[in-house]
C-alpha positions as CSV (number, residue, x, y, z in Angstrom):
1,X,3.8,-0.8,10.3
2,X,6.5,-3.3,12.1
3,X,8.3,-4.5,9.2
4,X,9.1,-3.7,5.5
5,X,8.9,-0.4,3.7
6,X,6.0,0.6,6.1
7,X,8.1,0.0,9.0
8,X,10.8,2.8,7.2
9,X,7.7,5.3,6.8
10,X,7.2,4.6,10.4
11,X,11.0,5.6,11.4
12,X,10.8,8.2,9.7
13,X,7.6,9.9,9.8
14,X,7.3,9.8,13.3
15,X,3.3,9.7,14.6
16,X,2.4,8.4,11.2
17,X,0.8,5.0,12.6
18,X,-0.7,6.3,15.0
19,X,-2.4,9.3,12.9
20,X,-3.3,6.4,10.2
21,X,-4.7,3.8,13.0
22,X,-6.6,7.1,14.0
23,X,-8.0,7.9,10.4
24,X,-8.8,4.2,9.8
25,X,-11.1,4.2,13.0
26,X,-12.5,7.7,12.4
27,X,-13.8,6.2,9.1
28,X,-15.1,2.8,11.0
29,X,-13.1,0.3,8.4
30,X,-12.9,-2.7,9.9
31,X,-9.4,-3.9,10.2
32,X,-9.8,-7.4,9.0
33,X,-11.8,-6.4,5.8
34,X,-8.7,-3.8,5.2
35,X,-8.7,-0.4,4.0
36,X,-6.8,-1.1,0.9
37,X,-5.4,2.6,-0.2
38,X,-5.4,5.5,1.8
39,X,-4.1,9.0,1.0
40,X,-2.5,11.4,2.9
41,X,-5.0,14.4,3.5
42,X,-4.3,18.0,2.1
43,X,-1.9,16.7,-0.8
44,X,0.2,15.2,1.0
45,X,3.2,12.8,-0.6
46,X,2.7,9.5,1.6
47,X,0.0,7.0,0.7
48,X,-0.4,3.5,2.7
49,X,-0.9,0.7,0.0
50,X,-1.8,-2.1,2.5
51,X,-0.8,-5.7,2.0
52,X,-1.2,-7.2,5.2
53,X,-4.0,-7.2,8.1
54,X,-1.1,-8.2,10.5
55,X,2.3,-7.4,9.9
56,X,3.8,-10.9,10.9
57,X,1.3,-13.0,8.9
58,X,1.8,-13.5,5.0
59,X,0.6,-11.0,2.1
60,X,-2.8,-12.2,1.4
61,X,-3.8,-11.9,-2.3
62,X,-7.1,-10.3,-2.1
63,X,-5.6,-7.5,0.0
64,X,-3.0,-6.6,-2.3
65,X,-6.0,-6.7,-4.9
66,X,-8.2,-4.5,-3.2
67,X,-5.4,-2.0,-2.6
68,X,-4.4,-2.1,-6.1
69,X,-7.8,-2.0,-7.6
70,X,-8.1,1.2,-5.6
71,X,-4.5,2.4,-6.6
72,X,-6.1,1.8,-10.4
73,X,-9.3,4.2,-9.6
74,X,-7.1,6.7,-7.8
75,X,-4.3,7.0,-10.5
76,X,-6.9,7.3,-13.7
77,X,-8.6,10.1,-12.1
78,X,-5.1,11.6,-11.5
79,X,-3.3,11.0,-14.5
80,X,-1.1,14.4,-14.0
81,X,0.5,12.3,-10.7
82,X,3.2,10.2,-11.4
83,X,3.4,7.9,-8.2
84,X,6.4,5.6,-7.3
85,X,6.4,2.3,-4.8
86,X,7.9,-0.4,-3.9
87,X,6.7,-3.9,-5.3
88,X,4.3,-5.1,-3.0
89,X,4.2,-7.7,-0.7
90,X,7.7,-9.8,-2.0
91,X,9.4,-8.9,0.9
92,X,8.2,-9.3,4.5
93,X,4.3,-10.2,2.9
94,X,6.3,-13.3,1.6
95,X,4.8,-13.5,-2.3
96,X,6.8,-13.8,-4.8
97,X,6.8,-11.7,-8.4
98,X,5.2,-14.8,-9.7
99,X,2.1,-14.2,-7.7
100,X,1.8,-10.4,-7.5
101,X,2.8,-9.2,-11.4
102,X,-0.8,-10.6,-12.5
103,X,-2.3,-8.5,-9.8
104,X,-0.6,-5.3,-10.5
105,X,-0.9,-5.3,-14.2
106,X,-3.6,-3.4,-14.7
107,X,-2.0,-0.7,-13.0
108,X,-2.0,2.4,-15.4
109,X,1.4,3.8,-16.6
110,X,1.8,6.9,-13.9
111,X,2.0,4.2,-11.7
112,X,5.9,3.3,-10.8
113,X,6.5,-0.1,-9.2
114,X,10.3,-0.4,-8.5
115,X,12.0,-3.8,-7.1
116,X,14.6,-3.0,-4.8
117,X,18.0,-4.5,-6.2
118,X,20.3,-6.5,-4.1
């Protein structure tokens, strides 16, 4: 969580890396596999959509495919929830819209993603 929009969730929620790295071990994921999607326990409002095994290297693909495939699963068996996020990995992964709008199509239409304007 050193750069990015994760890197802002880290700022602000204070502990939250450290109580993710801990929930990401407790479920034995290994970390260069990824974990893809997780949600905060007991309804909570902050999910981590992972795009990158490393947070210096580059947005791989199949991460941001896995996470949104599980994104997909989570938000058609939630269609009540209306969730909002950043586009992923354009920024600090290094993709461009080019690469990650085929990916995140199928993304059902409670799904927000939002492209920060400069």
């Amino acid at each position: 969580m050193g750069a990015g929009i994760a890197k802002e969730v880290r700022d602000r929620f204070k502990g939250i890396d450290k109580a993710i790295g801990t929930y990401i071990n407790r479920l034995g994921i290994e970390t260069e596999k990824g974990y893809g999607l997780l949600l905060s326990p007991n309804g909570g409002k902050v999910g981590a959509f992972q795009t990158k095994i490393h947070y210096k290297d580059e947005s791989p693909l199949w991460l941001i495919a896995k996470s949104t495939n599980m994104l997909k699963e989570y938000a058609e068996s939630n269609p009540h929830i209306i969730i909002s996020m950043p586009y992923p990995g354009i920024g600090h992964g290094n993709r461009t819209i080019d690469e990650i709008e085929p990916i995140i199509s199928v993304l059902p239409d409670n799904v927000h993603v939002y492209q920060k304007l400069l």
